[in-house]
C-alpha positions as CSV (number, residue, x, y, z in Angstrom):
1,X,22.9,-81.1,11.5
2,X,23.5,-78.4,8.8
3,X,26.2,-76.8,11.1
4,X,28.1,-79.8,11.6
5,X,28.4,-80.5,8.3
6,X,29.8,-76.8,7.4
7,X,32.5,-77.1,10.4
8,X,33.3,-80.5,10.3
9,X,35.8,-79.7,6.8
10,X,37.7,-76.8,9.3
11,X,38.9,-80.1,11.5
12,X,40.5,-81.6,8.9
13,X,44.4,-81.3,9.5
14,X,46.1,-79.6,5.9
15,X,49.7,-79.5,5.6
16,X,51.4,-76.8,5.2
17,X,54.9,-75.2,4.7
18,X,56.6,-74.3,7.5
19,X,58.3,-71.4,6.1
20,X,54.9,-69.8,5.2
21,X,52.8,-67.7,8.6
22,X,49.2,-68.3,8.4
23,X,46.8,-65.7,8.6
24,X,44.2,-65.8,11.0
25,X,41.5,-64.1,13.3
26,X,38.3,-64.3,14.6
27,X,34.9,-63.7,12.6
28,X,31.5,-63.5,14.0
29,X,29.3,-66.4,12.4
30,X,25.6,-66.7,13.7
31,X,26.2,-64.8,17.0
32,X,29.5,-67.0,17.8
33,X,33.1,-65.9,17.6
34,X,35.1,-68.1,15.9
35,X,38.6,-68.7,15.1
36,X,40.3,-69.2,11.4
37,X,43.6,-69.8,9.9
38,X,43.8,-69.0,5.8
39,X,47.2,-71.1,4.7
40,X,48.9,-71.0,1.3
């Protein structure tokens, strides 16, 4: 229940510039890969 709570904000669609690239990459987080964007 904890982890749902902590991943549920990443699903939340943000707008975003289009002239700006995010950055993103993969971090491990309790043994799983995941995926990130960081946007400005």
């Amino acid at each position: 229940m904890k982890t749902t709570a902590l991943l549920l904000p990443m699903l939340v669609p943000v707008v975003v510039s289009a002239q700006q690239k995010p950055v993103t990459g993969y971090a491990t987080v309790n043994g799983l890969k995941m995926y990130y964007e960081i946007r400005d």
